[in-house]
N, CA, C and O atoms as a MOPAC input file, in Angstrom:
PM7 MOZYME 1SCF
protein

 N     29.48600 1   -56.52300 1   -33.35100 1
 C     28.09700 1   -56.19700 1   -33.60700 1
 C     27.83800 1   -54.74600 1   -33.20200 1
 O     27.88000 1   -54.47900 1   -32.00100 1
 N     27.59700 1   -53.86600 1   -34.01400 1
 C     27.08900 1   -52.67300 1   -34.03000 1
 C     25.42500 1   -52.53900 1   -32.98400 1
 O     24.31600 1   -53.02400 1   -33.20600 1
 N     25.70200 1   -52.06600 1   -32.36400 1
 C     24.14700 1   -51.39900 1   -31.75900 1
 C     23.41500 1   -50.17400 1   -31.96600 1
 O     23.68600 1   -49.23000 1   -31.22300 1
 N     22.49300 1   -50.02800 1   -32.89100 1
 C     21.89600 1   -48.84200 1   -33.42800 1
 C     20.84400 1   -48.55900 1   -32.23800 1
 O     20.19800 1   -49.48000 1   -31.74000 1
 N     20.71500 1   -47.19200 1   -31.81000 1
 C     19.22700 1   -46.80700 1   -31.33100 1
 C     18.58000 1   -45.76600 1   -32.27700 1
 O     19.14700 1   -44.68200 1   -32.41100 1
 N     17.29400 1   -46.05500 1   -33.02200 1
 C     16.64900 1   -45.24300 1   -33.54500 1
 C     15.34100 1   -44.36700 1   -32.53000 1
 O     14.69600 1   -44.79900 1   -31.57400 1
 N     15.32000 1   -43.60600 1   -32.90800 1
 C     14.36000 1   -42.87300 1   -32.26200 1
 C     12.98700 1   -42.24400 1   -33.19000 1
 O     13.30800 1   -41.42600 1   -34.05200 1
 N     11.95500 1   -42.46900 1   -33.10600 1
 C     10.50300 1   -41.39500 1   -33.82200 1
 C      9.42700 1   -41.87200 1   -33.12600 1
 O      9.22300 1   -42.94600 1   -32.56000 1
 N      8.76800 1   -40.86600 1   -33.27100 1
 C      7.95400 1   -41.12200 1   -32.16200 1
 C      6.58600 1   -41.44900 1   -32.92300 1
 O      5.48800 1   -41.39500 1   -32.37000 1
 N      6.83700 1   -41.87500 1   -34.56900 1
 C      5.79000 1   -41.95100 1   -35.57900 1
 C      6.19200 1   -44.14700 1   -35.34300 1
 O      7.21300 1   -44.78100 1   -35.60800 1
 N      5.04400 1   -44.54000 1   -34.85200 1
 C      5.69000 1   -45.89900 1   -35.04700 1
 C      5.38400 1   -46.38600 1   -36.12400 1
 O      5.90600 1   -47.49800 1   -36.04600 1
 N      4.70100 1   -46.30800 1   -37.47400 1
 C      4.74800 1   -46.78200 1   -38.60700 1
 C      6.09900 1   -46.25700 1   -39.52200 1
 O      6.57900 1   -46.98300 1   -40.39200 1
 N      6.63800 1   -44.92000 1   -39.21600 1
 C      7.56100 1   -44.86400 1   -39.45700 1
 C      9.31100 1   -46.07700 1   -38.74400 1
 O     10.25400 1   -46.52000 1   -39.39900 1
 N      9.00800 1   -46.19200 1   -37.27200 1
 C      9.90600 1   -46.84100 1   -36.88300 1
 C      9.47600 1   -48.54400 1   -37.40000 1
 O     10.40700 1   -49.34700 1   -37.45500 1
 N      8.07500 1   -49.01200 1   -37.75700 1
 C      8.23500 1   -50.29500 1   -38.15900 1
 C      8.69700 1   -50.64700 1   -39.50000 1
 O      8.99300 1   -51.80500 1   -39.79300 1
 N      8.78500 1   -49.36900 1   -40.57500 1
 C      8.91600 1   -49.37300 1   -41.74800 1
 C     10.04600 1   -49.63500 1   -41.89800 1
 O     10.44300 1   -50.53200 1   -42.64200 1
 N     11.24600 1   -48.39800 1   -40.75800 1
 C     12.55800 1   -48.92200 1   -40.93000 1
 C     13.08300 1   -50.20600 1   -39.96300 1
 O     14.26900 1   -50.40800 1   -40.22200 1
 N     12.76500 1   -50.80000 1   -39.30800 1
 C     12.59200 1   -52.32900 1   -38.81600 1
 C     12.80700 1   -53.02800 1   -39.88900 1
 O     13.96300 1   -53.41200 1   -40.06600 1
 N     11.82000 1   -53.36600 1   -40.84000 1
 C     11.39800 1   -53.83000 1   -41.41300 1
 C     12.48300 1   -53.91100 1   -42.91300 1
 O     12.71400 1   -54.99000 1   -43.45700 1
 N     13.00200 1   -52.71500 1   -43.37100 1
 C     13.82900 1   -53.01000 1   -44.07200 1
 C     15.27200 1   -53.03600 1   -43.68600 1
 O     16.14400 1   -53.46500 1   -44.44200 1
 N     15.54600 1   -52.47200 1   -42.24900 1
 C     16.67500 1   -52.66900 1   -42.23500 1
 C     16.94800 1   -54.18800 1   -41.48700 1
 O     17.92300 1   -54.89200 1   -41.75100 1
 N     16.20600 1   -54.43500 1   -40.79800 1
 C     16.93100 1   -55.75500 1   -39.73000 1
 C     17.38300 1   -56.74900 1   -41.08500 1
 O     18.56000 1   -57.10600 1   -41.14300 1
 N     16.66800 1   -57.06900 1   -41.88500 1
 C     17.33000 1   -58.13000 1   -43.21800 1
 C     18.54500 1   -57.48100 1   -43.78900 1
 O     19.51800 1   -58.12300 1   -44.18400 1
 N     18.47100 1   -56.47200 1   -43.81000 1
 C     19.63600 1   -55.98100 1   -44.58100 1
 C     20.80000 1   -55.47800 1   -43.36600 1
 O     21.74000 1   -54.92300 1   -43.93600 1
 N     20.98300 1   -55.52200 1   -41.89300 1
 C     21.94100 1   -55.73200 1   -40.93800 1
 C     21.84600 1   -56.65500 1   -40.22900 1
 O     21.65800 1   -56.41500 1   -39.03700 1
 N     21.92000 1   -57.81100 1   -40.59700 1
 C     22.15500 1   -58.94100 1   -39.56700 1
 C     23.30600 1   -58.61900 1   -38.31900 1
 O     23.40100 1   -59.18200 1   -37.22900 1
 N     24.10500 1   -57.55100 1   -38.86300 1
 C     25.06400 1   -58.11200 1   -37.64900 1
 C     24.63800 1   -56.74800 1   -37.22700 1
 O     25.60800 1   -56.00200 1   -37.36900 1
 N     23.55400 1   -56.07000 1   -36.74700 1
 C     23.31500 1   -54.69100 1   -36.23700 1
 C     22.19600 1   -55.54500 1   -34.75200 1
 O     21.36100 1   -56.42900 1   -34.94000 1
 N     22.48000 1   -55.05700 1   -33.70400 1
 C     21.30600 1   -55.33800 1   -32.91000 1
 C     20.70600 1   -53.78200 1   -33.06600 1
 O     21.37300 1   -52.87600 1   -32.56500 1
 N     19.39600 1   -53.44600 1   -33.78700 1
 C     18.73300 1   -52.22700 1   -33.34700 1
 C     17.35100 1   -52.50600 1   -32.46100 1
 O     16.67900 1   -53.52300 1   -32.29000 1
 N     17.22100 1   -50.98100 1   -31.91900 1
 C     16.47400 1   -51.35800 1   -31.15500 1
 C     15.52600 1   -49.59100 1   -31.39500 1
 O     16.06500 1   -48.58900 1   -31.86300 1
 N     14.36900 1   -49.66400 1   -31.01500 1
 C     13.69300 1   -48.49600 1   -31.32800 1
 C     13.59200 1   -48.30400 1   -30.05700 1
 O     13.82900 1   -49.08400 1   -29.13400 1
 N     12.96400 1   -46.44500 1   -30.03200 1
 C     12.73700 1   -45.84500 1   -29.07900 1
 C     11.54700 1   -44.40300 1   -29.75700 1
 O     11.54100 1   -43.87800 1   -30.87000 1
 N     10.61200 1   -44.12300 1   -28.46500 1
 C      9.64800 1   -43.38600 1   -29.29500 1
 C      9.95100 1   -41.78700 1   -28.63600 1
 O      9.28300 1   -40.80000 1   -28.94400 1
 N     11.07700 1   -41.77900 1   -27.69400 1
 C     10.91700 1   -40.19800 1   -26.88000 1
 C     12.66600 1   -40.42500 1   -26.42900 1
 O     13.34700 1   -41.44600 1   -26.33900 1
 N     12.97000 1   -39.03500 1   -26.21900 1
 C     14.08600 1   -38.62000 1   -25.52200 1
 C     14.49600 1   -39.00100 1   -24.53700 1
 O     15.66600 1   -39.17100 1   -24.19400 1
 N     13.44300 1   -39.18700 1   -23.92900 1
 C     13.44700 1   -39.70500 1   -21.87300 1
 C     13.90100 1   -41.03800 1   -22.20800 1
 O     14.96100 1   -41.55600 1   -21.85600 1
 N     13.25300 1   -41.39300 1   -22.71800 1
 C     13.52000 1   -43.65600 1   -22.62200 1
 C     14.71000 1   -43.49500 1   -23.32000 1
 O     15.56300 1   -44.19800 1   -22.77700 1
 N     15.15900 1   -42.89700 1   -24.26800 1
 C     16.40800 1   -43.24700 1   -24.92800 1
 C     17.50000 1   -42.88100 1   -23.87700 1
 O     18.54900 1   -43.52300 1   -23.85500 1
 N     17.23900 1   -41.72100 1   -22.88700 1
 C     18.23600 1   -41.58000 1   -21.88600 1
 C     18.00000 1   -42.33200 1   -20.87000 1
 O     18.79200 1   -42.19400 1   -19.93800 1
 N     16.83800 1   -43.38800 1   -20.68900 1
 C     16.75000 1   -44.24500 1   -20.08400 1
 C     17.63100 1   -45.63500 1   -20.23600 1
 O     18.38300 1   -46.11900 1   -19.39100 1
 N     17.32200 1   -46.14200 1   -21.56700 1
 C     17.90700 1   -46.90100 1   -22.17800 1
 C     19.77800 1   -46.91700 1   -21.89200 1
 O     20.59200 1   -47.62300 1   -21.29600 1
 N     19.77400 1   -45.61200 1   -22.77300 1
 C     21.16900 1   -45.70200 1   -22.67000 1
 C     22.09100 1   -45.75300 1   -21.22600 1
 O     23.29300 1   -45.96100 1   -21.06100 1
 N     20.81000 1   -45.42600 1   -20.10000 1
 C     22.61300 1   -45.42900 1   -18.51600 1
 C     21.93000 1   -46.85000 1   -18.14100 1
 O     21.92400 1   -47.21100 1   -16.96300 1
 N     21.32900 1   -47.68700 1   -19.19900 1
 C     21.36200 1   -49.06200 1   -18.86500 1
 C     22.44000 1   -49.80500 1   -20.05500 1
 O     23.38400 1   -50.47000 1   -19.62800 1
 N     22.28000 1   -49.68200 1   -21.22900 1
 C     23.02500 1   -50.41800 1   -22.25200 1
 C     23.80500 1   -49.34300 1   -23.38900 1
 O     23.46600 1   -48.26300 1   -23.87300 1
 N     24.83900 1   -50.08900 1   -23.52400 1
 C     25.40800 1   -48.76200 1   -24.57700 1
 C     25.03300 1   -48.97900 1   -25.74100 1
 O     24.85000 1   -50.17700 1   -25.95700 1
 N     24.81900 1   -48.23800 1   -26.68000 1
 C     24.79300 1   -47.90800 1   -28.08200 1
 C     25.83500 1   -47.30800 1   -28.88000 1
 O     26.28800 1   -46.32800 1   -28.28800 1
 N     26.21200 1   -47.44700 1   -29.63200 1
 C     26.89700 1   -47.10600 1   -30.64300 1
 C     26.77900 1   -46.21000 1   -31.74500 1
 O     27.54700 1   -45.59800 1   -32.48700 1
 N     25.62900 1   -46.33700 1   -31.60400 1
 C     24.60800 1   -45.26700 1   -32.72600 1
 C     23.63500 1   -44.77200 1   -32.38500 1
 O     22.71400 1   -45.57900 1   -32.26000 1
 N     23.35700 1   -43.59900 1   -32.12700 1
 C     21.68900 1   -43.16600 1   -31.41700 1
 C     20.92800 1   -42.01200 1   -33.19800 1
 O     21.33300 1   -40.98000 1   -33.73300 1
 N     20.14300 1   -42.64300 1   -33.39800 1
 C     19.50400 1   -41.73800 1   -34.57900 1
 C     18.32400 1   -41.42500 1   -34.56200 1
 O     17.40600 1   -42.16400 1   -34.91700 1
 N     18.18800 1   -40.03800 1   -34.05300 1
 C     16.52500 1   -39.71400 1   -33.90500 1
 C     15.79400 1   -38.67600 1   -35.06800 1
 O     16.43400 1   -37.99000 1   -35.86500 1
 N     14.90700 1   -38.70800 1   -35.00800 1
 C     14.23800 1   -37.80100 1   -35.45400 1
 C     14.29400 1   -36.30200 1   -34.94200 1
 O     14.61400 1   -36.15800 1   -33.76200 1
 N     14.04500 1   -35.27500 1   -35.62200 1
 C     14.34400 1   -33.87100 1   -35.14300 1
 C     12.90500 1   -33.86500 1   -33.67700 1
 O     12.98300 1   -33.52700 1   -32.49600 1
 N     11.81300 1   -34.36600 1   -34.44700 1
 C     10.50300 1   -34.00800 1   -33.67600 1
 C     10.29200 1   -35.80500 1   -32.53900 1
 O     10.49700 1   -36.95700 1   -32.92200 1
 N     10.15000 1   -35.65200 1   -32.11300 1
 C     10.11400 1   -36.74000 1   -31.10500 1
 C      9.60500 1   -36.21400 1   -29.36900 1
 O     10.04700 1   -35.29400 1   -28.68200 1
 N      8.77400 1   -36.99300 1   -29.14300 1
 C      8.31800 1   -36.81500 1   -27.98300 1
 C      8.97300 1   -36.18300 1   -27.01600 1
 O      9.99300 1   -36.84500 1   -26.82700 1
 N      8.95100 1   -35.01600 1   -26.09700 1
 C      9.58200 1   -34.21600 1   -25.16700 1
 C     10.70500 1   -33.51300 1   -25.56100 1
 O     10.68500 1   -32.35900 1   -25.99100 1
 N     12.38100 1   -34.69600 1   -25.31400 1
 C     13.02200 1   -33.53400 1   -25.62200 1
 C     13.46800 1   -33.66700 1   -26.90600 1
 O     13.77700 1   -34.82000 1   -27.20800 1
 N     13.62200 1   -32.65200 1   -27.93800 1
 C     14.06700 1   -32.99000 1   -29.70300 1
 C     14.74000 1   -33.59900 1   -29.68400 1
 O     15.18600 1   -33.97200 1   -28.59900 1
 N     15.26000 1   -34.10500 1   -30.93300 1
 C     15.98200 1   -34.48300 1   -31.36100 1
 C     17.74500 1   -34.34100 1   -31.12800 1
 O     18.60600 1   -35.21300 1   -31.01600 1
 N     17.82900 1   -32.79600 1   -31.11400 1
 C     19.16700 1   -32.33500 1   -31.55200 1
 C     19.35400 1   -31.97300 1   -30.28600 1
 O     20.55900 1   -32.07500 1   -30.05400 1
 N     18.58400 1   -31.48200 1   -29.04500 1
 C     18.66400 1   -31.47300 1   -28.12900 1
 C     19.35800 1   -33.13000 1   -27.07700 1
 O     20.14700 1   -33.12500 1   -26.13200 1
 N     18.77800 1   -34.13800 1   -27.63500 1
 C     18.44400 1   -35.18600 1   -26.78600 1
 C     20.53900 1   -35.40400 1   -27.70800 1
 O     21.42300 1   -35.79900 1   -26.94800 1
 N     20.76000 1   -35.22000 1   -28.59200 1
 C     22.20600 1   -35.47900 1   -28.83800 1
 C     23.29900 1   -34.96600 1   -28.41100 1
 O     24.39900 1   -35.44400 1   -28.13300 1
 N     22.78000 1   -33.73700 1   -28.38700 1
 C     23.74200 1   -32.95300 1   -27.10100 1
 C     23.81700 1   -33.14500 1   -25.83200 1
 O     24.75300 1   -32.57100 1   -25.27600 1
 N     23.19700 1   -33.70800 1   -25.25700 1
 C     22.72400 1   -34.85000 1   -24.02000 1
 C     23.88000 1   -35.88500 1   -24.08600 1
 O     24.81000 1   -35.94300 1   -23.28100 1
 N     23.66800 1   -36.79200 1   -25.28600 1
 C     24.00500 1   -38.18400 1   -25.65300 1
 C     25.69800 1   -37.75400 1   -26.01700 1
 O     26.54200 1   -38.50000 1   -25.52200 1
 N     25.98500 1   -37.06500 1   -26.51100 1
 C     27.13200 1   -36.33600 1   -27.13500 1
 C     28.00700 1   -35.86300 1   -25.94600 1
 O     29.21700 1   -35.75300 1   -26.14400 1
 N     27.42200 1   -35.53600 1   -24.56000 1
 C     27.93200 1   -35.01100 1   -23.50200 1
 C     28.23400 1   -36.20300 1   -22.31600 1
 O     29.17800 1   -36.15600 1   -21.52700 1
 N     27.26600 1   -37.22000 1   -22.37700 1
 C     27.63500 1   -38.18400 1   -21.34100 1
 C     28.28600 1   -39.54300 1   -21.90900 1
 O     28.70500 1   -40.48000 1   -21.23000 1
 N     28.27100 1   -39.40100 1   -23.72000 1
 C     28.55500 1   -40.92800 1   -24.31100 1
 C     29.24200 1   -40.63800 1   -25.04700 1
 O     29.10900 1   -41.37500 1   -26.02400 1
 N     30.40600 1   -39.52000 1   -25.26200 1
 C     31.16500 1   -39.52100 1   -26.11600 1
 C     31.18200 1   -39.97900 1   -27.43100 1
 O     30.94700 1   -39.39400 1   -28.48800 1
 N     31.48600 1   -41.07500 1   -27.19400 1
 C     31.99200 1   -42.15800 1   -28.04500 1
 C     30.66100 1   -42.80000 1   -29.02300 1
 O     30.82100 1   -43.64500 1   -29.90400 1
 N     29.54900 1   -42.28300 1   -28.69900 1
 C     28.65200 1   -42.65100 1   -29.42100 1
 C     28.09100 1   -41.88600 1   -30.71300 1
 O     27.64700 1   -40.74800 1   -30.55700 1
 N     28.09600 1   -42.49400 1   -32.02600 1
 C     27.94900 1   -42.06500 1   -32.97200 1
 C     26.10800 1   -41.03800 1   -33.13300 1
 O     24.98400 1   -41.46100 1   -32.86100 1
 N     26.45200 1   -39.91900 1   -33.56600 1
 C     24.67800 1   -39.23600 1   -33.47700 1
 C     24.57800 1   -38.98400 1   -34.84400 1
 O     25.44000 1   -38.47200 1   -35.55900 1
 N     23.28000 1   -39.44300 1   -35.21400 1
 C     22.88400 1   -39.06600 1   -36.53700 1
 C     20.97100 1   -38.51300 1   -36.62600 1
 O     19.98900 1   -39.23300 1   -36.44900 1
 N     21.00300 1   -37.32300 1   -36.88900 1
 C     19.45000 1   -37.00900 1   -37.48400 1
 C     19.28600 1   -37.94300 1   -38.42000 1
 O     20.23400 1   -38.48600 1   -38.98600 1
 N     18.01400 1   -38.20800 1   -38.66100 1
 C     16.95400 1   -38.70200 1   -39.60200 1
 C     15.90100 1   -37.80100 1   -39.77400 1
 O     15.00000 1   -38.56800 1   -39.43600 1
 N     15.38200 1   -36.85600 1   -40.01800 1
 C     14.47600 1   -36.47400 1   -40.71400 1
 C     13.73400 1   -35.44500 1   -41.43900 1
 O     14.34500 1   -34.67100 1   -42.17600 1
 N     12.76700 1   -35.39000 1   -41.32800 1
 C     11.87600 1   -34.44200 1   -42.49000 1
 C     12.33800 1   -33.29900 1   -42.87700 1
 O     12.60800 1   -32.76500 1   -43.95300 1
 N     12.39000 1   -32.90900 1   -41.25600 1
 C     12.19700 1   -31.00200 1   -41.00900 1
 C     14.46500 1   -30.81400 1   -41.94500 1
 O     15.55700 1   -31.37600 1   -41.86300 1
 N     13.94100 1   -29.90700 1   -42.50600 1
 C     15.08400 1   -29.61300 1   -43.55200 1
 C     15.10900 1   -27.68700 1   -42.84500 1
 O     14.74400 1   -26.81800 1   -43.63500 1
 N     15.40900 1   -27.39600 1   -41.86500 1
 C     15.16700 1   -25.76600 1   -41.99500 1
 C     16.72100 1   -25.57900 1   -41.46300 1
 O     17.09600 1   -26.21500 1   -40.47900 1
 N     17.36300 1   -24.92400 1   -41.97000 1
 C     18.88400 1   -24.24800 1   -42.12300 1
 C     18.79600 1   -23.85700 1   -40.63300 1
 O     19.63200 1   -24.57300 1   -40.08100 1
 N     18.42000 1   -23.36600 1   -40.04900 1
 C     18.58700 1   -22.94100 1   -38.53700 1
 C     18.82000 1   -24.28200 1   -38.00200 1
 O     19.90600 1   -24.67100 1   -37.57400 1
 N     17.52400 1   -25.10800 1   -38.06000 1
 C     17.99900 1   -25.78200 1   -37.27400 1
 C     19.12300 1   -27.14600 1   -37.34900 1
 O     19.41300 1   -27.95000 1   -36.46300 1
 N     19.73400 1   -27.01700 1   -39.13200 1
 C     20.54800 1   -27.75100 1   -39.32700 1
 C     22.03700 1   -26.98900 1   -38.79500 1
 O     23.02000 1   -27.68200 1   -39.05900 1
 N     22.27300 1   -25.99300 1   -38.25900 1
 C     23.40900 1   -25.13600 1   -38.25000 1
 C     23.05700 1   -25.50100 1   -36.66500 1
 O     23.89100 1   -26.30300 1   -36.24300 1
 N     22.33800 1   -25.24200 1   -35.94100 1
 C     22.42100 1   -25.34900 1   -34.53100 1
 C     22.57100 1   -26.46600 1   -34.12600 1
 O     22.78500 1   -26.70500 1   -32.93700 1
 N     22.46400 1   -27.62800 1   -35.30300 1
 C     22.97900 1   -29.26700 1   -34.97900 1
 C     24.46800 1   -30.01400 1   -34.76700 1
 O     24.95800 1   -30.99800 1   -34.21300 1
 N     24.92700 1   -28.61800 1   -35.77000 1
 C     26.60100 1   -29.15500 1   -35.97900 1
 C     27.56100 1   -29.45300 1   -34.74900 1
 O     28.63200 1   -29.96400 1   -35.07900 1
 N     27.37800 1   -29.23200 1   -33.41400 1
 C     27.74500 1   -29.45000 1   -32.41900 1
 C     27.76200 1   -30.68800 1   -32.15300 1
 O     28.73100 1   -31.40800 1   -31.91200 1
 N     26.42100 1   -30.98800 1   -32.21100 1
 C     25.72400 1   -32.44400 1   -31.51400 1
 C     25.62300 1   -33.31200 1   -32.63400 1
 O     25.15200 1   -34.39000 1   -32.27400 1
 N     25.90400 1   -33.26800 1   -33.98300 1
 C     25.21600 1   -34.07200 1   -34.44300 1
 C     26.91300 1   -34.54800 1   -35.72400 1
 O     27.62600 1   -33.83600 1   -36.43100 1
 N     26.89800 1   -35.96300 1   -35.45100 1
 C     27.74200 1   -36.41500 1   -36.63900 1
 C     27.42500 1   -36.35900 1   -38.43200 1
 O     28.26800 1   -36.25000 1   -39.32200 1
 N     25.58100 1   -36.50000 1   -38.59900 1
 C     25.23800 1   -36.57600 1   -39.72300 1
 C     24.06700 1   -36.54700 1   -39.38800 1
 O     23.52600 1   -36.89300 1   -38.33800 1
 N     23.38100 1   -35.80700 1   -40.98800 1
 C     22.07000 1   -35.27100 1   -41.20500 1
 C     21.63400 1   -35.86400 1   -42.26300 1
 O     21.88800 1   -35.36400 1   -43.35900 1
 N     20.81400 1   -37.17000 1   -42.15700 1
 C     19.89500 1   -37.40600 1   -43.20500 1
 C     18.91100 1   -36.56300 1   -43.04900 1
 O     18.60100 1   -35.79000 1   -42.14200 1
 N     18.30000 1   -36.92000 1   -44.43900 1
 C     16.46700 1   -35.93500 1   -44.92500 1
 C     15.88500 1   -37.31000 1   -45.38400 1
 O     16.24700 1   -38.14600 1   -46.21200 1
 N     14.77700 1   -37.20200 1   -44.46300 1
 C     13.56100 1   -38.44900 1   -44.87600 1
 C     13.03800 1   -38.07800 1   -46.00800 1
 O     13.43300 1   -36.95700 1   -46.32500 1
 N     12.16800 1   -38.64200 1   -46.90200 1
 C     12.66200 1   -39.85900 1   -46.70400 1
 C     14.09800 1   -40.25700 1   -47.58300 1
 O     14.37800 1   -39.75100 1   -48.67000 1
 N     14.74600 1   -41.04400 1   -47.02800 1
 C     16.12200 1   -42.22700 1   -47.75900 1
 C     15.83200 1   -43.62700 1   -47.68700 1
 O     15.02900 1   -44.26500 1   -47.00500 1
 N     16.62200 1   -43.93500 1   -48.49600 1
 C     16.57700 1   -45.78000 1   -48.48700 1
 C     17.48100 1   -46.16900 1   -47.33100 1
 O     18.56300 1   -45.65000 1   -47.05500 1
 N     17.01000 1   -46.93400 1   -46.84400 1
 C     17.93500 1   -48.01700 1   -46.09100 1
 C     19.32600 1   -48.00800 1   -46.61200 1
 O     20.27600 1   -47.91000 1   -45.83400 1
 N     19.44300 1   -48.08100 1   -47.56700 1
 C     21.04800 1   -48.29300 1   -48.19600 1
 C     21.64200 1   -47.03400 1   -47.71700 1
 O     22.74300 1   -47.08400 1   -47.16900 1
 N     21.03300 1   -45.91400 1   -47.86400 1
 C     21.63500 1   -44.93600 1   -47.66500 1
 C     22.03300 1   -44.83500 1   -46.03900 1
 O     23.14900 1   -44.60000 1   -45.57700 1
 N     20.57100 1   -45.12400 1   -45.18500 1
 C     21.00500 1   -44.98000 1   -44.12400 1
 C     21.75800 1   -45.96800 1   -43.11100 1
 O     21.60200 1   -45.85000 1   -41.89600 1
 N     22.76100 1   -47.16100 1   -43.80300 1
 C     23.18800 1   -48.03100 1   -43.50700 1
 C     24.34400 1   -47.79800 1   -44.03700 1
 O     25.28500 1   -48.01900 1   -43.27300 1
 N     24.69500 1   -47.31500 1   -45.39800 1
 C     26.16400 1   -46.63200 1   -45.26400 1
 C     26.34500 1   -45.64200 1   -44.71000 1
 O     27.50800 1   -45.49400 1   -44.33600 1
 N     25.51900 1   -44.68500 1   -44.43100 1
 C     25.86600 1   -43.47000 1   -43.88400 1
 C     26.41800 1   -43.98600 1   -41.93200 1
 O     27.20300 1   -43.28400 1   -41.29500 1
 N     25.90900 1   -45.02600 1   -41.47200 1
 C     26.21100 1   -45.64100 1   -40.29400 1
 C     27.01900 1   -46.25400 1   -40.07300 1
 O     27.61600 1   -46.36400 1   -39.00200 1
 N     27.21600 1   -46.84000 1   -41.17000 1
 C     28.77000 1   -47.87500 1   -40.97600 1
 C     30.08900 1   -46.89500 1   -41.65500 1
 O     31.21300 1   -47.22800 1   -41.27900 1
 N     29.98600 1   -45.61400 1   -42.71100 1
 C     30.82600 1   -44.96500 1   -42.71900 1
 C     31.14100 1   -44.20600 1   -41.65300 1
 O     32.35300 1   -44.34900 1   -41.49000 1
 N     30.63400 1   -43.36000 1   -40.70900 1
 C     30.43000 1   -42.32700 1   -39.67900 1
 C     30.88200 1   -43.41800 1   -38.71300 1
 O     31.43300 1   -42.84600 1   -37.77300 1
 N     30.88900 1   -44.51600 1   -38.56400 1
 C     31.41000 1   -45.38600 1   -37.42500 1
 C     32.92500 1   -45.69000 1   -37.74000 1
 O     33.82400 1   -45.88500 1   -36.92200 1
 N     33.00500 1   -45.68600 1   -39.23700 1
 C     34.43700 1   -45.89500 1   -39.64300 1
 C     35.38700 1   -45.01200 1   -39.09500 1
 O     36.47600 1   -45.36500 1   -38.64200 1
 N     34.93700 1   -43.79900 1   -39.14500 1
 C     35.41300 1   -42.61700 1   -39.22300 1
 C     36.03600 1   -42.25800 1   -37.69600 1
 O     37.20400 1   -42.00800 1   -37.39800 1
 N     34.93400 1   -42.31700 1   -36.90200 1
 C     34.56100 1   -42.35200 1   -35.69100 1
 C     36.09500 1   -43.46100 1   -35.08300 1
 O     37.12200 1   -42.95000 1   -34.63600 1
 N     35.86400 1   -45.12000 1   -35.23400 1
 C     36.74500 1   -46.04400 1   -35.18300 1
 C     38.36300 1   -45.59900 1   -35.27200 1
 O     39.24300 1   -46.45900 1   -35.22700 1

């Protein structure tokens, strides 16, 4: 069983993807998160496998909070999700970040893009 952590700090956005993904990953436990802090909270309690935030998210960003996650969890897969599309800050991601979706995507997309990048990863 795969463990996804999503991160946005928009919660109609995080119930939207709830909502289509939990039917379509039964074997995923995800779990949301609305800020940087709780997700580094979260995580030196339970591991994840997948942490996917948003660029903009409460306190610390996005790409910031992966270089974090990237430094103490190795092994854990990082993926952006969203809007902000600006070349700077997709080039200053490549460190920290395994993959860059652009919101919006379908579920399909962002469910192969998770189980490929884990393949890979594996």
């Amino acid at each position: 069983m795969r463990r996804v952590l999503f991160v946005d700090s928009d919660p109609v956005e995080a119930r939207k993807l709830r909502k289509t993904l939990t039917p379509m990953c039964p074997e995923w436990e995800i779990e949301f998160a609305m800020s940087g802090e709780e997700v580094l909270d979260i995580m030196s309690k339970y591991p994840f496998d997948v942490v996917v935030p948003d660029i903009r998210i409460h306190g610390i960003n996005g790409i910031e909070l992966l270089g974090i996650v990237g430094e103490r969890y190795p092994e854990t897969v990082r993926i952006i999700h969203s809007e902000t599309f600006d070349p700077d800050k997709v080039l200053k991601s490549t460190m920290a970040v395994h993959q860059f979706l652009i919101k919006p995507c379908c579920a399909e997309t962002v469910k192969n893009t998770i189980e490929r990048t884990c393949k890979l990863r594996d």
